[in-house]
N, CA, C and O atoms as a printed pandas DataFrame, in Angstrom:
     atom_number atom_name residue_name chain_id  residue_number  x_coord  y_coord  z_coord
0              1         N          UNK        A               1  -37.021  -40.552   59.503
1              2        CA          UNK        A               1  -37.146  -41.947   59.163
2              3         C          UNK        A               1  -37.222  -42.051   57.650
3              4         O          UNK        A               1  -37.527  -41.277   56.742
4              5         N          UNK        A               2  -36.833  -43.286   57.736
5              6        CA          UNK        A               2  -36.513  -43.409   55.798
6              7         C          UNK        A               2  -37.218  -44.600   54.932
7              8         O          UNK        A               2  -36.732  -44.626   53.801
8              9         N          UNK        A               3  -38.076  -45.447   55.105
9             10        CA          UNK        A               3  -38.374  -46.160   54.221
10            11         C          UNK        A               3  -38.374  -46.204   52.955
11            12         O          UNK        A               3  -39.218  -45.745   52.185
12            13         N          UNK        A               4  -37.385  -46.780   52.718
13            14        CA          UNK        A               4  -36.958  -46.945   51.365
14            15         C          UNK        A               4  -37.310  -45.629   50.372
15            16         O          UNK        A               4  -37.971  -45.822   49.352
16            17         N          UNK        A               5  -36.793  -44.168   50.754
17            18        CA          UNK        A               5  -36.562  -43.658   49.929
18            19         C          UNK        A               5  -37.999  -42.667   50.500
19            20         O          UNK        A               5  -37.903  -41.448   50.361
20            21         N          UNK        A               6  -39.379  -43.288   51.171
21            22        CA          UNK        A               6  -40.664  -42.663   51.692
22            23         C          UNK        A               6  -40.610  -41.761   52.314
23            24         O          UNK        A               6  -41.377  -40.964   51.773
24            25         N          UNK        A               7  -40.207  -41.339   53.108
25            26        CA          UNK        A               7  -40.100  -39.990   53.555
26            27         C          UNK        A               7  -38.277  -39.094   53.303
27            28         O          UNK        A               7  -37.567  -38.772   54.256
28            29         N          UNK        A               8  -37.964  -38.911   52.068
29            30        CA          UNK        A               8  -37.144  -38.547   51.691
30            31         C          UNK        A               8  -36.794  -37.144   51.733
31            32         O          UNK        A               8  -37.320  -36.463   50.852
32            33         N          UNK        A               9  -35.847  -36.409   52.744
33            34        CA          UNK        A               9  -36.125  -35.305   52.895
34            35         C          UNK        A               9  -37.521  -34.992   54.090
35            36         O          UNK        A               9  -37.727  -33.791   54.266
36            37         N          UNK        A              10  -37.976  -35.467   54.479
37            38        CA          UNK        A              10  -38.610  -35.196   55.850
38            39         C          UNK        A              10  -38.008  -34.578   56.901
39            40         O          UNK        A              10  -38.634  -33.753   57.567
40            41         N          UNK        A              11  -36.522  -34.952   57.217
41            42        CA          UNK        A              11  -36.371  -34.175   58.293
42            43         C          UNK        A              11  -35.193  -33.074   58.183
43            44         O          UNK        A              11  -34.348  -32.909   59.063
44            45         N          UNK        A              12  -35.265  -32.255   56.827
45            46        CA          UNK        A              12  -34.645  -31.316   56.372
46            47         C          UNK        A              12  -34.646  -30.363   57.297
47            48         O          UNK        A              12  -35.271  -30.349   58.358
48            49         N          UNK        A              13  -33.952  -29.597   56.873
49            50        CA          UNK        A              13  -33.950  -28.165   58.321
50            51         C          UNK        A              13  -34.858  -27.267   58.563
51            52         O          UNK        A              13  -35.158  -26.670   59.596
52            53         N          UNK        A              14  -35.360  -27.225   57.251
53            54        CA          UNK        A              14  -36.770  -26.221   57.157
54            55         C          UNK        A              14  -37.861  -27.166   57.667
55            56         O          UNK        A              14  -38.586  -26.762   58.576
56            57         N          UNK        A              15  -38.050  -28.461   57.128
57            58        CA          UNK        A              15  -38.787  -29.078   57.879
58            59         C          UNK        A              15  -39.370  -29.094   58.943
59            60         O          UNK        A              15  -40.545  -28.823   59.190
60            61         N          UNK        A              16  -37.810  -29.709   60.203
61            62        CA          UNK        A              16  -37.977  -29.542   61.648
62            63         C          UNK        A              16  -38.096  -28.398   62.179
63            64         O          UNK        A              16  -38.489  -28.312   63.342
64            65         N          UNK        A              17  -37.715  -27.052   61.284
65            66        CA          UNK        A              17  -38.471  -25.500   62.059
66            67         C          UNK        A              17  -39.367  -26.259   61.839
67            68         O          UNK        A              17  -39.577  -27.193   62.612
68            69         N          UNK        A              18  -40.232  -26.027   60.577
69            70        CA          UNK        A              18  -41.122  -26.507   60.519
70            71         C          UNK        A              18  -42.541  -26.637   61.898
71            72         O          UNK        A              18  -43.407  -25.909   62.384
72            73         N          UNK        A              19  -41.933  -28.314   62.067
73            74        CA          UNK        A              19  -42.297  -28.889   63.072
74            75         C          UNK        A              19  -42.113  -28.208   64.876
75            76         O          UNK        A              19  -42.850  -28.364   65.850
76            77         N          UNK        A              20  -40.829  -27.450   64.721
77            78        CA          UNK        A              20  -40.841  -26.516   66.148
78            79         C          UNK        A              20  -41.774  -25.055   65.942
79            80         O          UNK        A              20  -42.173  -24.243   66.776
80            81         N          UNK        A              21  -41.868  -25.091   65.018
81            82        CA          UNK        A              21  -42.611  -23.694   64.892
82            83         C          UNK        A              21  -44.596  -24.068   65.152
83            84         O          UNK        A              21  -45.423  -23.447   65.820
84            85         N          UNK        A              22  -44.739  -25.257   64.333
85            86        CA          UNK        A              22  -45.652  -25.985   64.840
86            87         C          UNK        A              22  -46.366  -26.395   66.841
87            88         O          UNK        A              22  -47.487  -26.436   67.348
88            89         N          UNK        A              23  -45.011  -26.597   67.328
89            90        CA          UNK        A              23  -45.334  -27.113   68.354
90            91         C          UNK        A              23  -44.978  -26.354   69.609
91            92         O          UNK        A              23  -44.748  -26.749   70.752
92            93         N          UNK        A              24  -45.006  -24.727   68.881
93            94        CA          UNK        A              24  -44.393  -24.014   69.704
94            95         C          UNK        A              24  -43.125  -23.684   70.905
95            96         O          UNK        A              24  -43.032  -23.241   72.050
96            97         N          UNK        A              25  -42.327  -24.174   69.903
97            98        CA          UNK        A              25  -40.762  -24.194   70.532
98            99         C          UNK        A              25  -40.367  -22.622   70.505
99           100         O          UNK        A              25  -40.941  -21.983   69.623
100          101         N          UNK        A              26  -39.461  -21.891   71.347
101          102        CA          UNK        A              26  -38.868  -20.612   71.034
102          103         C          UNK        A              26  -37.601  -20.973   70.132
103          104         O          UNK        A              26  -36.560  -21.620   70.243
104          105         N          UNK        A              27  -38.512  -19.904   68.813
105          106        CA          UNK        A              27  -37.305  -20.426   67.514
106          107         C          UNK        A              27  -36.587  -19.866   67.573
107          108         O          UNK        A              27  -36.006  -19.858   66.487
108          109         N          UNK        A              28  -35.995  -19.067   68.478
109          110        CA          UNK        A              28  -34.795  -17.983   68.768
110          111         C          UNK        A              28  -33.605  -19.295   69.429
111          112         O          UNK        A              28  -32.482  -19.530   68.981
112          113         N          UNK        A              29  -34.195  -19.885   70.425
113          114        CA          UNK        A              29  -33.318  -20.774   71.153
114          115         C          UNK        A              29  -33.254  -22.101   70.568
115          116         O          UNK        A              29  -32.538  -22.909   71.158
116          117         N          UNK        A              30  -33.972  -22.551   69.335
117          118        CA          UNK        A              30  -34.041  -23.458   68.337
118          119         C          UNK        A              30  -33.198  -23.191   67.161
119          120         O          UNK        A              30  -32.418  -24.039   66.727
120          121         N          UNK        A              31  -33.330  -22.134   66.687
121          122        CA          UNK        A              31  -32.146  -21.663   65.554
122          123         C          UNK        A              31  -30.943  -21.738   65.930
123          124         O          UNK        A              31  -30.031  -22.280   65.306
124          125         N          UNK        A              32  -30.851  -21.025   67.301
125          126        CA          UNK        A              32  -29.633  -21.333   67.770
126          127         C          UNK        A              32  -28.929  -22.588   67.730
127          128         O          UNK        A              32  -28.004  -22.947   67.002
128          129         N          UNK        A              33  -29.495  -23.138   68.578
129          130        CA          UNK        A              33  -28.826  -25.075   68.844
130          131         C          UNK        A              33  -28.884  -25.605   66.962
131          132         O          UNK        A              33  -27.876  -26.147   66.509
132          133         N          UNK        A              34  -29.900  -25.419   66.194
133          134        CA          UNK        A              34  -29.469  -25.916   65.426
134          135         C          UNK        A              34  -28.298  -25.172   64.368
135          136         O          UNK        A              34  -27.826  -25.845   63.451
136          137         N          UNK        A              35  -27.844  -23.629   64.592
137          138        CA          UNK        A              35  -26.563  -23.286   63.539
138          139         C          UNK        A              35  -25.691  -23.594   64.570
139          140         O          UNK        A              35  -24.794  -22.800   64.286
140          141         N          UNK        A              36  -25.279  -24.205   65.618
141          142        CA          UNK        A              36  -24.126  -23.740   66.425
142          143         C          UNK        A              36  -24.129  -25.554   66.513
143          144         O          UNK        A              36  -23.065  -25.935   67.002
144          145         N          UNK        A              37  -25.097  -26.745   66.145
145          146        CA          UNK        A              37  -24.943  -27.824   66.827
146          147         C          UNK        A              37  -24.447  -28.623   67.872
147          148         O          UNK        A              37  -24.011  -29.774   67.875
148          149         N          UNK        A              38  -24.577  -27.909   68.626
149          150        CA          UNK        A              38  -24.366  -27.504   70.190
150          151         C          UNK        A              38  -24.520  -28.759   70.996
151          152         O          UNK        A              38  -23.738  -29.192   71.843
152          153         N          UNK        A              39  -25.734  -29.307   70.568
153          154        CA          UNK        A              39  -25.827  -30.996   71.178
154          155         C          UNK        A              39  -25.459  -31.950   70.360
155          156         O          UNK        A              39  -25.897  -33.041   70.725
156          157         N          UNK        A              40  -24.270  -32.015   68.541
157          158        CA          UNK        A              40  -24.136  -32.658   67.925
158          159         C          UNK        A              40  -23.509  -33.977   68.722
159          160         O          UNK        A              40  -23.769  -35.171   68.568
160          161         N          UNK        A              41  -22.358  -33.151   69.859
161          162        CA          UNK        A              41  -21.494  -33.697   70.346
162          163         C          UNK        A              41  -22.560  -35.246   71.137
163          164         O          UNK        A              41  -22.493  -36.424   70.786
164          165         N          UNK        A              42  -23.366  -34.693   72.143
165          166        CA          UNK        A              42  -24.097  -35.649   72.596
166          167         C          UNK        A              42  -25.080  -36.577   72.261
167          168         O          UNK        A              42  -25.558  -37.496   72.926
168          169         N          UNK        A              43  -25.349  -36.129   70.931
169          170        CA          UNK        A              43  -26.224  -37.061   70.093
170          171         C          UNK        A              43  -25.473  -38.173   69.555
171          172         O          UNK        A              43  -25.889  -39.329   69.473
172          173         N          UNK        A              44  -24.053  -37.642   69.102
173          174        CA          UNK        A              44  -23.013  -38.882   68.261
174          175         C          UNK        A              44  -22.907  -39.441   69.739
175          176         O          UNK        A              44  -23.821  -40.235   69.962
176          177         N          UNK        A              45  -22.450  -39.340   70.312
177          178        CA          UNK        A              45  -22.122  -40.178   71.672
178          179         C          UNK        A              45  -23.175  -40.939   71.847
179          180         O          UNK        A              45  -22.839  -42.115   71.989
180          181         N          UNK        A              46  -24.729  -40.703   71.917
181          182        CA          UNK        A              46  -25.639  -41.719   72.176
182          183         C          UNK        A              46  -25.886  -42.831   71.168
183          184         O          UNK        A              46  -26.376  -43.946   71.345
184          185         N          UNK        A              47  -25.390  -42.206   69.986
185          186        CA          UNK        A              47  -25.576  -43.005   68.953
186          187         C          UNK        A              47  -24.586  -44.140   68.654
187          188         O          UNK        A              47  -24.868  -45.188   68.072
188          189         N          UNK        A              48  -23.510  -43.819   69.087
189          190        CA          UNK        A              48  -22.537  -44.838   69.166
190          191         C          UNK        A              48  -22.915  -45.916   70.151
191          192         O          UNK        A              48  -22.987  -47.119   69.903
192          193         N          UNK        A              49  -23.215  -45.142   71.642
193          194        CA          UNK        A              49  -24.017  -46.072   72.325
194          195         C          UNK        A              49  -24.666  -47.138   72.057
195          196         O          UNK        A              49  -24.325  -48.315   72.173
196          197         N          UNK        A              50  -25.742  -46.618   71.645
197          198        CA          UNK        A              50  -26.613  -47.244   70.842
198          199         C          UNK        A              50  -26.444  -48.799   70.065
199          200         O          UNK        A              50  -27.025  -49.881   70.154
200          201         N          UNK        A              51  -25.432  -48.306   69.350
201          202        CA          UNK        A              51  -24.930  -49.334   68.152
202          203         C          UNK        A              51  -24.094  -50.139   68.916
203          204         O          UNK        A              51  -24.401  -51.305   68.668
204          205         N          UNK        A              52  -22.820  -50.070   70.051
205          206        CA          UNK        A              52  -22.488  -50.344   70.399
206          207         C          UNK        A              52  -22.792  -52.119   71.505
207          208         O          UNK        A              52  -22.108  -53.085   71.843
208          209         N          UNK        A              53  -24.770  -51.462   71.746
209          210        CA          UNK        A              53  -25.013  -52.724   72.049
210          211         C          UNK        A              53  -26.109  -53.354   71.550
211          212         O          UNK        A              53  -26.954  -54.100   72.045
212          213         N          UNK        A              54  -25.859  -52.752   70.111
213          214        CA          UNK        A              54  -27.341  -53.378   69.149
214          215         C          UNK        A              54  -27.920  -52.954   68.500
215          216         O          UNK        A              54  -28.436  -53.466   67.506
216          217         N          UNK        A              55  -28.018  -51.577   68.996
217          218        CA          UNK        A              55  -29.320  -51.241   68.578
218          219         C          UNK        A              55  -29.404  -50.750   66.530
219          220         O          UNK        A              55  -28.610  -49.856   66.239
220          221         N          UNK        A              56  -29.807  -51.005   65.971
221          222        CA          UNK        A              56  -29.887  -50.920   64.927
222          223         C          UNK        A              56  -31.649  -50.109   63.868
223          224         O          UNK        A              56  -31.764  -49.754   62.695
224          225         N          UNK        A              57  -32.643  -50.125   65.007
225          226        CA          UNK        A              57  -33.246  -49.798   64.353
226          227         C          UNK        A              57  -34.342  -49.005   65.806
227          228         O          UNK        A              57  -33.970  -48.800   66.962
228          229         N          UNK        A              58  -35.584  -48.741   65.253
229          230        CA          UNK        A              58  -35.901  -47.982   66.518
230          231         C          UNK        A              58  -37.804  -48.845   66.084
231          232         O          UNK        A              58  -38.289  -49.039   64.970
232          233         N          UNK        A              59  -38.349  -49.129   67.332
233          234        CA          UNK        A              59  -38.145  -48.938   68.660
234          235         C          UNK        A              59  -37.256  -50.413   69.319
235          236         O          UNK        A              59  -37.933  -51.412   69.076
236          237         N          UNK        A              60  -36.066  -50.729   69.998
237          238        CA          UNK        A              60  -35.549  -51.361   70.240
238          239         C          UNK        A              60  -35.811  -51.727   72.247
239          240         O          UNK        A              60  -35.646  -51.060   73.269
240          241         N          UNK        A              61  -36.197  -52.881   71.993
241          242        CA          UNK        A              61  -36.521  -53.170   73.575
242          243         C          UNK        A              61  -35.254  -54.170   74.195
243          244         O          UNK        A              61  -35.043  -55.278   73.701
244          245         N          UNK        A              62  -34.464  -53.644   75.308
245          246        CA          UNK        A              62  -34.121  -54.576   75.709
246          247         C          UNK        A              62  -34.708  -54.958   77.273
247          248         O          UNK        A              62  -35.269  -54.186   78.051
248          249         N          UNK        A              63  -34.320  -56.738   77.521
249          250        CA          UNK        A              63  -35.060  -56.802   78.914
250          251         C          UNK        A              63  -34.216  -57.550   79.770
251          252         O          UNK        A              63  -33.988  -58.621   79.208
252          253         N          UNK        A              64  -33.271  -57.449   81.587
253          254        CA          UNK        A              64  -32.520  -57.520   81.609
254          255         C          UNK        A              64  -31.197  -57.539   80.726
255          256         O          UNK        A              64  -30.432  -58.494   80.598
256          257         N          UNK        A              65  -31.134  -56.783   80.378
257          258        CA          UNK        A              65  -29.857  -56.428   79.140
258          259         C          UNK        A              65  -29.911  -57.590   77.692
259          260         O          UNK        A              65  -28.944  -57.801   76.960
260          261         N          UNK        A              66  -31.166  -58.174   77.555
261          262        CA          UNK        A              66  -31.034  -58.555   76.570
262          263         C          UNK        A              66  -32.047  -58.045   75.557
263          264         O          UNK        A              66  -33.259  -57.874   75.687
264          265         N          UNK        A              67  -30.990  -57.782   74.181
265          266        CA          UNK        A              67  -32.265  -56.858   72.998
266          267         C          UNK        A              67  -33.137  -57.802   72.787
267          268         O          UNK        A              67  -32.667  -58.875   72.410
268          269         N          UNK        A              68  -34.370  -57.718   72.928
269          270        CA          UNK        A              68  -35.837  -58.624   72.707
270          271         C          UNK        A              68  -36.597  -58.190   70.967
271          272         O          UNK        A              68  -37.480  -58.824   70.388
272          273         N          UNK        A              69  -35.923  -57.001   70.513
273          274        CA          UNK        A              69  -36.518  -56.168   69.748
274          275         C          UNK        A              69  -37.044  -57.674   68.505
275          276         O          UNK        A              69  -36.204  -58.430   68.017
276          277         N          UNK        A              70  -38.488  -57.775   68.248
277          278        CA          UNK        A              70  -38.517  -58.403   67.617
278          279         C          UNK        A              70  -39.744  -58.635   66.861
279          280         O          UNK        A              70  -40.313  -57.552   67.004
280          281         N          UNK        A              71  -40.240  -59.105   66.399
281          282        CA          UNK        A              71  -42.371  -58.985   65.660
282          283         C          UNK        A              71  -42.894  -57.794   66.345
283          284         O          UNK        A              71  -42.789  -57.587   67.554
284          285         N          UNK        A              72  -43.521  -56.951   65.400
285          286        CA          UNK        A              72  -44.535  -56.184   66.246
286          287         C          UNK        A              72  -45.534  -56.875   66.846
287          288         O          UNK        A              72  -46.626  -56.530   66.395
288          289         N          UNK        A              73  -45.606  -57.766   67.736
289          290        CA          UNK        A              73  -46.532  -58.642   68.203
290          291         C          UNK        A              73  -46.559  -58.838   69.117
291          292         O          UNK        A              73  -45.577  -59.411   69.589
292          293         N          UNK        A              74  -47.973  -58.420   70.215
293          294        CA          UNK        A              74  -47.779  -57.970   71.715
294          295         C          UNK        A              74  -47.547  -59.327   71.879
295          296         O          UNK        A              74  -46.344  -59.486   72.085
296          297         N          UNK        A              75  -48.132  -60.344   71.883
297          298        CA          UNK        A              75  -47.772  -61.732   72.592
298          299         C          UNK        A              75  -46.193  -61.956   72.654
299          300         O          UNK        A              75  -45.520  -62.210   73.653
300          301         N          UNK        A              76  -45.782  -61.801   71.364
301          302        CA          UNK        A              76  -44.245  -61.970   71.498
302          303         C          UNK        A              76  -43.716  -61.192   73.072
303          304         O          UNK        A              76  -43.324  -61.716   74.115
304          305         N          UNK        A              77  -43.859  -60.103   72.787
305          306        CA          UNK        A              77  -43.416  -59.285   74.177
306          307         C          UNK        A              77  -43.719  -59.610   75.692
307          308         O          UNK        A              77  -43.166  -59.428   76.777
308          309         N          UNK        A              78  -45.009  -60.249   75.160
309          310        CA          UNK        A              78  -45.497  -60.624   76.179
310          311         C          UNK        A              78  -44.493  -61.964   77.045
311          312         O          UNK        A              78  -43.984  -62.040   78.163
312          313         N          UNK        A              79  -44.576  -63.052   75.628
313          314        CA          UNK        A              79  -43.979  -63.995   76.072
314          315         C          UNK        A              79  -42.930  -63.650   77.469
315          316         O          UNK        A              79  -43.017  -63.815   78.686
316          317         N          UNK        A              80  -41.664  -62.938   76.279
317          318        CA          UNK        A              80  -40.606  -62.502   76.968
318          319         C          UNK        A              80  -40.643  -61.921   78.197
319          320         O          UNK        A              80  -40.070  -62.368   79.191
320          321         N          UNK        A              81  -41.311  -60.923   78.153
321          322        CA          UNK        A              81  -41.628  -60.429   79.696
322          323         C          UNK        A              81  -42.203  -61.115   81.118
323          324         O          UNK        A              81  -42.067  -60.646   82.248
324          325         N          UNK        A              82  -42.998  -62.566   80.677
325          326        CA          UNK        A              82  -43.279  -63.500   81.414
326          327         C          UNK        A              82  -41.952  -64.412   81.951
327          328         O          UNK        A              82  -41.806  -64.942   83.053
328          329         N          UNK        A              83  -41.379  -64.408   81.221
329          330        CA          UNK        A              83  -40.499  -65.461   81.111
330          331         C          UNK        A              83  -39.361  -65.499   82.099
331          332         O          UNK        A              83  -38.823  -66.342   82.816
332          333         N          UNK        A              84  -39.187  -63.794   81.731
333          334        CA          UNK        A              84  -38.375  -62.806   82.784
334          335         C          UNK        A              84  -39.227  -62.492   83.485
335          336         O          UNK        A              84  -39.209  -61.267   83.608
336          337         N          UNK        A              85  -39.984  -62.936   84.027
337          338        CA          UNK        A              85  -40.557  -62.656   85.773
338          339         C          UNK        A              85  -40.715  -63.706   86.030
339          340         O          UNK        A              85  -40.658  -63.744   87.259
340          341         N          UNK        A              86  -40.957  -65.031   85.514
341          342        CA          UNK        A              86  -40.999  -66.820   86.304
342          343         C          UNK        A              86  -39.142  -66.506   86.956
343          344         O          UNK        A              86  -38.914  -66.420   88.163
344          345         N          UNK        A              87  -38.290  -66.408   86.137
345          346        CA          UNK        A              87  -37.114  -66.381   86.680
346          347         C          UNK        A              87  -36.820  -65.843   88.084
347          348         O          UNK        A              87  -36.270  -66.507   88.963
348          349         N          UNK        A              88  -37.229  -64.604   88.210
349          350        CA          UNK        A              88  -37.520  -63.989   89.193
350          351         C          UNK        A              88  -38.146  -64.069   90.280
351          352         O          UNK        A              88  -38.099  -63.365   91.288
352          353         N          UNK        A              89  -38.980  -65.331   89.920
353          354        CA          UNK        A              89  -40.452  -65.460   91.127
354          355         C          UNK        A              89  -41.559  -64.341   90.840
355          356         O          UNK        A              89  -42.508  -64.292   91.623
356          357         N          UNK        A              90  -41.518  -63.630   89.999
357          358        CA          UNK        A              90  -42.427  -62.665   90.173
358          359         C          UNK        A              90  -43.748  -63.282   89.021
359          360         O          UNK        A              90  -44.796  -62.649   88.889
């Protein structure tokens, strides 16, 4: 993540060992996937996904297929989620 420049270099490569070496990942089968980028293929694919129906930033909520993503503000969510269950009967 990048705020404006705030965590710059955070998720460098040494870093995320880093962080797998931390959280006890086997860095044998971690080194691997990351020199061979082995799941690059399926990450660009989700990511296109992604963008494809919105999504632009993270954490992105959608509810019946519509993106809600909006105030960090439980009421807001709340609203929405009510709103979409009167529809419903629920």
């Amino acid at each position: 993540m990048n705020w404006n420049e705030t965590n710059k270099g955070g998720y460098s490569d040494a870093n995320l060992r880093t962080f797998g070496e931390m959280t006890g990942l086997l860095m044998n089968q971690f080194d691997e996937c990351m020199g061979t980028n082995k799941y690059l293929p399926k990450v660009e694919s989700d990511r296109q996904a992604a963008l494809d129906v919105g999504v632009n930033s993270t954490p992105t909520f959608f509810l019946n297929g519509e993106n809600i993503t909006g105030p960090d503000d439980y009421g807001y969510y709340r609203v929405k989620i009510e709103e979409a269950l009167a529809k419903v009967g629920g």
